[in-house]
C-alpha positions in Angstrom: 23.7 0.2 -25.7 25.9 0.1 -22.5 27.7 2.5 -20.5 29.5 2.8 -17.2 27.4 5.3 -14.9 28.4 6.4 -11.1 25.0 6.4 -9.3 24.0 9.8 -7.7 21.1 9.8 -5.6 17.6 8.2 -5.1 14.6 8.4 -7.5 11.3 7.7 -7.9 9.5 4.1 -8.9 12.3 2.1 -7.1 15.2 4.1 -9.1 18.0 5.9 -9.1 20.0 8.6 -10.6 22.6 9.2 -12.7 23.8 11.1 -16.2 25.2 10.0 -19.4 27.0 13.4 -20.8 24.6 15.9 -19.3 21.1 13.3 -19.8 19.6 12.0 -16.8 19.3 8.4 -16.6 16.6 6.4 -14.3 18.5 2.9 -13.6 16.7 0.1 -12.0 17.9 -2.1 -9.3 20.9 0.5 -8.5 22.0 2.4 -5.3 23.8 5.6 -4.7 27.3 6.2 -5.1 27.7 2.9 -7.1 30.1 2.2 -10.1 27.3 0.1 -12.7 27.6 -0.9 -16.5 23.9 -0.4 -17.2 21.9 -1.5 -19.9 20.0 1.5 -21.8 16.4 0.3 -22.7 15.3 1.0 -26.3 15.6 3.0 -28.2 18.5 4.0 -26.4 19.2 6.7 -29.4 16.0 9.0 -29.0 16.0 12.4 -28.2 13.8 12.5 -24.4 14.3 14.4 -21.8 15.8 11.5 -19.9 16.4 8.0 -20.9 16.1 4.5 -18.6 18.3 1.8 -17.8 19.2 -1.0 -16.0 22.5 -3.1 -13.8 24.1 -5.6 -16.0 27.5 -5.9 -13.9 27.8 -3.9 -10.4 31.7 -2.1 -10.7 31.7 -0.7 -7.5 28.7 -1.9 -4.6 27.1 0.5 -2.6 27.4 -1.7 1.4 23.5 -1.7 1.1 23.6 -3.7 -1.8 22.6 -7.8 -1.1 22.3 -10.7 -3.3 18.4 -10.7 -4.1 16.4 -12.7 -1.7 14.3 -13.9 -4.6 16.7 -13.9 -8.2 13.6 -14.2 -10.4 12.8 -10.6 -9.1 16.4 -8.9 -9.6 18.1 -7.4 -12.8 17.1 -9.5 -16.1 21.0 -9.4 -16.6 20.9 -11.7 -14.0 18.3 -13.8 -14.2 15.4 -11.9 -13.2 12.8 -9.4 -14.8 9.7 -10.8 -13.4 8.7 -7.1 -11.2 7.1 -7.1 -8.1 10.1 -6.6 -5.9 12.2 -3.6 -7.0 14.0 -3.4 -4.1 15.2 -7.0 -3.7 18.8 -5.8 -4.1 18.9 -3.8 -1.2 19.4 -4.6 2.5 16.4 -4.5 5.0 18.3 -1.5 6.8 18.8 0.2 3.5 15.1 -0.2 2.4 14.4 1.3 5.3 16.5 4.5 4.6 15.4 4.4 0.9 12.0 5.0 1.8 12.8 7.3 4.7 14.6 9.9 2.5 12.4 9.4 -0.6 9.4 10.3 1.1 10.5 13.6 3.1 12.4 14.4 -0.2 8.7 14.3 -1.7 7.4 16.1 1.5 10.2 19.1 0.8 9.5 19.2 -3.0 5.9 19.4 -3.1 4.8 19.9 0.0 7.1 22.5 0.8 7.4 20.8 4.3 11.1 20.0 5.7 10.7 17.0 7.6 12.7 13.8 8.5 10.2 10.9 8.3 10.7 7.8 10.6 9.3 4.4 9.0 8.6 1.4 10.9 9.2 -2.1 10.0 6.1 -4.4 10.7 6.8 -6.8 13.3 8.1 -10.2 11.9 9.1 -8.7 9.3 13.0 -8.7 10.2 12.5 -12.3 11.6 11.7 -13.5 7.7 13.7 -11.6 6.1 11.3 -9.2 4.3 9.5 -12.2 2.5 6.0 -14.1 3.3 3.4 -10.7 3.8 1.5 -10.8 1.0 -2.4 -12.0 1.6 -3.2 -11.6 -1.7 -1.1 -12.3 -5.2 -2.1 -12.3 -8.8 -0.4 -14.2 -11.7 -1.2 -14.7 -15.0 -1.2 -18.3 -17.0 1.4 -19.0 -19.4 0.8 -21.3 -22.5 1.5 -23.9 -20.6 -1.5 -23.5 -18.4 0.9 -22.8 -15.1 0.8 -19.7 -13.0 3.2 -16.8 -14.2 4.3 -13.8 -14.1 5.1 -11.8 -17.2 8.9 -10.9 -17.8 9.3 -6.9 -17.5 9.8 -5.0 -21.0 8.3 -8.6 -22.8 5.3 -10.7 -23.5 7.3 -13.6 -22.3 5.5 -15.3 -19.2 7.9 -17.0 -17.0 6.5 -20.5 -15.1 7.0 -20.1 -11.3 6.1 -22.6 -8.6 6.2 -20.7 -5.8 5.9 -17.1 -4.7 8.5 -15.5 -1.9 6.3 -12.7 -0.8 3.3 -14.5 0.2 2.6 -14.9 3.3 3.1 -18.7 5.0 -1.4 -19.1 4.8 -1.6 -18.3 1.3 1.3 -20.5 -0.1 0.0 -23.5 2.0 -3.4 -22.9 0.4 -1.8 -22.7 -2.9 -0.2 -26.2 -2.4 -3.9 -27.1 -1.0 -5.3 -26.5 -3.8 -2.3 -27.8 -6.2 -2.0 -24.0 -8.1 1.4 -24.7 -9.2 0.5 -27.9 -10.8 -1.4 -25.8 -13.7 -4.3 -26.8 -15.7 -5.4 -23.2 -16.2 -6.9 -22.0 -19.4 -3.6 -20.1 -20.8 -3.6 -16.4 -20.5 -6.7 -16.4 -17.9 -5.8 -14.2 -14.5 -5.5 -16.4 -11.3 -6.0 -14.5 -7.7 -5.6 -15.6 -4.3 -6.9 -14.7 -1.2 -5.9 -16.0 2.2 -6.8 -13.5 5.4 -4.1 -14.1 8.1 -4.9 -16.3 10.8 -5.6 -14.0 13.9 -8.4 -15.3 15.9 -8.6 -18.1 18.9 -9.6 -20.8 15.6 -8.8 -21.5 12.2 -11.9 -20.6 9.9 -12.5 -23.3 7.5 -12.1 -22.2 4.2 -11.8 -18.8 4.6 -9.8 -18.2 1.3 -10.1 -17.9 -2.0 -9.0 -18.5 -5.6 -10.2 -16.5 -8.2 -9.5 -17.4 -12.2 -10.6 -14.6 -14.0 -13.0 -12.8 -11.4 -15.1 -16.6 -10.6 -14.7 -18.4 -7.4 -12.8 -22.0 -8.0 -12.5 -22.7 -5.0 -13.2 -21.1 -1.0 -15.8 -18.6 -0.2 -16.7 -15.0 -1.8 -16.9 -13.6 1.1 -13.9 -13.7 3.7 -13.3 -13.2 7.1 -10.4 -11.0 8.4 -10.3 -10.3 11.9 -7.9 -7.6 13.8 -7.2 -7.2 17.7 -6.8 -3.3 18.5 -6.8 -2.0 22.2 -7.8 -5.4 23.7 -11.2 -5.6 21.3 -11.3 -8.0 18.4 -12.7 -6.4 15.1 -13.9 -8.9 12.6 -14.6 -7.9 9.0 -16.2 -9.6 5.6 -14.3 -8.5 2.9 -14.6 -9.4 -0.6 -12.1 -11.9 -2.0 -12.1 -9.9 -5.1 -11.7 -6.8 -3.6 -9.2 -4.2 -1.5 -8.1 -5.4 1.7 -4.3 -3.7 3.1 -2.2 -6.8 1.4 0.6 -6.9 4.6 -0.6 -9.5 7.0 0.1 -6.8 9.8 -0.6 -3.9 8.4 -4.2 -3.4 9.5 -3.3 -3.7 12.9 -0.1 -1.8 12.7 -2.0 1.2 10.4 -5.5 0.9 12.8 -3.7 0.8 16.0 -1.6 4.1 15.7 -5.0 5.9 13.9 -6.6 5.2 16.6 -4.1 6.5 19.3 -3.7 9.5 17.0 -7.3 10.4 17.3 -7.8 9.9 20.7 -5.2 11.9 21.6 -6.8 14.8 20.1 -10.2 14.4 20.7 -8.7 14.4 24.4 -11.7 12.7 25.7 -14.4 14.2 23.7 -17.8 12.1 25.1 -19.8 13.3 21.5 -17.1 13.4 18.9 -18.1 14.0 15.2 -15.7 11.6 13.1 -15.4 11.7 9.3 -13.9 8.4 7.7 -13.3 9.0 4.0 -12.3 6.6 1.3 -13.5 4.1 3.9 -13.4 0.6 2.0 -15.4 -2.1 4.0 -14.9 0.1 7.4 -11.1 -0.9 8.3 -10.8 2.3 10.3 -14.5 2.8 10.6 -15.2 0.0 13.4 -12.6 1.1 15.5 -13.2 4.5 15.1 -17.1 4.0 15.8 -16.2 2.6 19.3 -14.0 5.3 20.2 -16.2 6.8 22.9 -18.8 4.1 23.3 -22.2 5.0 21.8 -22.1 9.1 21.7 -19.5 9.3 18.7 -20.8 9.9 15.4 -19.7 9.1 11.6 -20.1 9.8 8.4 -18.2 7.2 6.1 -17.9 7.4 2.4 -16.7 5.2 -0.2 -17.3 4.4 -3.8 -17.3 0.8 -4.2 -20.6 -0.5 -3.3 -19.8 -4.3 -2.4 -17.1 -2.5 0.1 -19.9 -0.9 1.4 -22.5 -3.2 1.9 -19.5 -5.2 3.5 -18.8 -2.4 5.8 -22.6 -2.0 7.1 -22.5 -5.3 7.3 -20.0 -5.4 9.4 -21.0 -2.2 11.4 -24.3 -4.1 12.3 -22.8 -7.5 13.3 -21.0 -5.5 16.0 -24.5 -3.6 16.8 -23.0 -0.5 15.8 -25.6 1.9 14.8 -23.9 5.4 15.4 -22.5 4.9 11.5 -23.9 7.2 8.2 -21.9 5.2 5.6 -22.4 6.5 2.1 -21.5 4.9 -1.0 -20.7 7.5 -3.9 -17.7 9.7 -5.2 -16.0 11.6 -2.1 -16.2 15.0 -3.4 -19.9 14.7 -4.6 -21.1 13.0 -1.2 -19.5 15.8 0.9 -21.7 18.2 -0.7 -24.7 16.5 1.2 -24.0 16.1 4.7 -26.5 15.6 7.5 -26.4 19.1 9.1 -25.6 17.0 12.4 -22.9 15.3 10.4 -21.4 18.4 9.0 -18.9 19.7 11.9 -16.2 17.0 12.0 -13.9 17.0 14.6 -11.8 14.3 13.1 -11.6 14.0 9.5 -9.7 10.1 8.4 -8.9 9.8 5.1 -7.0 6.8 3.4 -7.5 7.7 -0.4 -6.2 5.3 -3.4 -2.6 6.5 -5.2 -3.9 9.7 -7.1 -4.5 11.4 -3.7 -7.6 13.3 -2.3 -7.0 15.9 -4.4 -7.0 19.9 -4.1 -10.9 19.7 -4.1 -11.8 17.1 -1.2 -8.8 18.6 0.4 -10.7 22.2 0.0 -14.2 21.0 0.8 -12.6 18.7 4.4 -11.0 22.5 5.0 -14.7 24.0 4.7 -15.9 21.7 7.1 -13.9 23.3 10.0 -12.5 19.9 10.8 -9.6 20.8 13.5 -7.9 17.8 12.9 -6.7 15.5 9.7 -5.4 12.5 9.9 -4.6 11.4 6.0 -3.5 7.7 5.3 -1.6 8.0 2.2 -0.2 4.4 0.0 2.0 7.0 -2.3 4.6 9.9 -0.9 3.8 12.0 -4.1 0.0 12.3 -3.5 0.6 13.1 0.0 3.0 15.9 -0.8 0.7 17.6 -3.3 -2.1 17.2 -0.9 0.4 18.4 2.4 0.3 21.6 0.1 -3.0 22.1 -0.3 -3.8 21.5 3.0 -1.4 24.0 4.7 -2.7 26.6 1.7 -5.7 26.3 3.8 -4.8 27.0 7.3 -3.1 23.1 8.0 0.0 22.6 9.7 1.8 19.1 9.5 1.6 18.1 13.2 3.0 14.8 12.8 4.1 12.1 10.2 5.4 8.1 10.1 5.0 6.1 7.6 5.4 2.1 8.2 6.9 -0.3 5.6 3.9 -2.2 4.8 5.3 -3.3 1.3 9.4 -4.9 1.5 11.0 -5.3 -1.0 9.3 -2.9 -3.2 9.6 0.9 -3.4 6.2 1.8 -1.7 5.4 2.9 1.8 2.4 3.3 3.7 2.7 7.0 5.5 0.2 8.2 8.0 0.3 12.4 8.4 -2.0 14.4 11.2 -2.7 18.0 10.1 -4.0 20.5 12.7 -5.6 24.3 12.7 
């Protein structure tokens, strides 16, 4: 079923609003204040609270509106349906304001926090035109044996022979290693993983390709390395594993967490320095060298290849001033080292569901002065902005930096103070 919608407002998931006699619709690849014929998915006749759509002819185009970058992305009316890039229809600018209003929208909503959030483009990222950032992609093999991606709404895998948003390293290692020839066993998951190129020489084959979770080709074990404040941090990171996908985002994301921090430890010679949810130490080397060798952490993390990684790393850089757990969050911070227990800075980066009301509670107990949460979704961070302030926080400051164009998400980095 079709029907001729004007476009209200922003949405969640990369959507927008709008209503079809009193029913709110969610429509895909639209903008506000647009005149769309929209495509109702099915069954477009049941009785939810809301229904879902999508642009088969644009009437009237909002001036944020572009021709998609990358087709096979856009509107299945027009060729596309592939995911991955819900936001391809939209100018850089206007992704930028997308994101800005959608997350202090959240921030008002749940957090019950009026604030206008400034987001920041990664450098470069203008310059190529929101493509080539991703260091890591996964695709899926289509009957054919080639490299896919499934089409949205279908089981239909569609062939593709390139891939927009990865970075410039990863597609010359995928023509390296001939991916988009094919030969794959069909229906098999393919992964690759190419670190950015950052230090003074290339590392030889520091990359992988992964079919099905087995190396094919490359190393295991992979070597990203990150300039912050004049130091060079390197890391081993598993090439199956989480690492921030944006070539610049670690250093964008590690370099204003760090200036966050020092500013309020304010030259603190002893500082206490929580690092939750800490992965393979991205924040945790840095933050270990804050004040040479009297600053002491406590990291915790529940993947325990990230971990081992992460000591790993902490020792290659003789840093021994490090406590790094491996276990759930909430049940590890009920076991502190008494010495441990009086954070003055408490980082915490959790995945999409959030910290949650009882790790927020229990980082509250501590007496920690100062919070500075790393969030990857605005909803999460709003539920957890409430909890926080519920328990004696106040939002201090918040930016969140566009680590992911042409997609919906956004990286957002809040400090809460007492």
């Amino acid at each position: 079923m079709q029907a001729e919608v004007r476009i209200e407002r922003y949405a969640d998931q990369g959507r927008c609003v709008a209503h079809i006699d009193g029913r709110v619709v969610f429509v895909r690849f639209a903008l506000p204040g647009e005149l769309l014929r929209i495509e109702l998915d099915e069954p477009h006749d049941r009785d939810d609270r809301f229904w879902t759509g999508e642009v088969v002819e644009v009437l009237e185009p909002s001036p944020d509106r572009v021709a998609p970058a990358w087709p096979l992305a856009g509107p299945l009316a027009m060729g596309g349906g592939v995911g991955g890039a819900d936001l391809v229809h939209v100018s850089l600018p206007g992704q930028i304001r997308w994101k800005a209003i959608t997350v202090s929208e959240q921030m008002s909503r749940l957090g019950h926090v009026d604030v206008a959030v400034p987001v920041e483009r990664i450098a470069g990222d203008e310059e190529l035109g929101g493509l080539h950032w991703r260091t890591r992609i996964e695709m899926i093999v289509d009957e054919q044996g080639r490299p896919s991606m499934r089409r949205r709404g279908t089981h239909h895998r569609v062939a593709i022979d390139t891939m927009p948003l990865a970075s410039q390293a990863l597609l010359h290692i995928a023509d390296q290693e001939h991916i988009w020839d094919g030969g794959f066993e069909p229906g098999s998951q393919i992964r690759l993983s190419v670190p950015e190129p950052r230090g003074s020489e290339a590392l030889p084959n520091d990359y992988a390709v992964l079919v099905d979770g087995e190396l094919r080709s490359g190393n295991q074990l992979l070597t990203e390395q990150m300039p912050v404040n004049g130091s060079m941090f390197t890391y081993h990171v598993d090439a199956g594993g989480f690492w921030q996908m944006h070539r610049g985002a670690p250093i964008a994301l590690v370099s204003h967490v760090i200036d966050v921090a020092n500013n309020q430890l304010q030259g603190k010679l002893d500082p206490v320095i929580w690092d939750l949810y800490s992965g393979s130490g991205l924040f945790t080397l840095p933050l270990a060298t804050l004040t040479g060798e009297h600053t002491r952490m406590f990291s915790v993390e529940g993947a325990t290849v990230a971990v081992k990684n992460a000591q790993r790393n902490l020792r290659a850089m003789g840093l021994t001033n490090v406590d790094a757990r491996t276990g759930d969050v909430s049940r590890t911070l009920n076991h502190v080292p008494a010495n441990l227990a009086k954070p003055d800075v408490v980082v915490l980066d959790p995945p999409r569901a959030g910290a949650k009301a009882k790790v927020c509670r229990q980082i509250a107990a501590s007496g920690a002065p100062n919070v500075i949460y790393i969030a990857c979704d605005p909803t999460s961070l709003a539920r957890d902005t409430a909890t926080l302030i519920a328990e004696g926080y106040r939002l201090q400051d918040i930016r969140a930096f566009d680590i992911y164009p042409m997609t919906h998400h956004v990286e957002t980095v809040a400090l809460f103070t007492r």
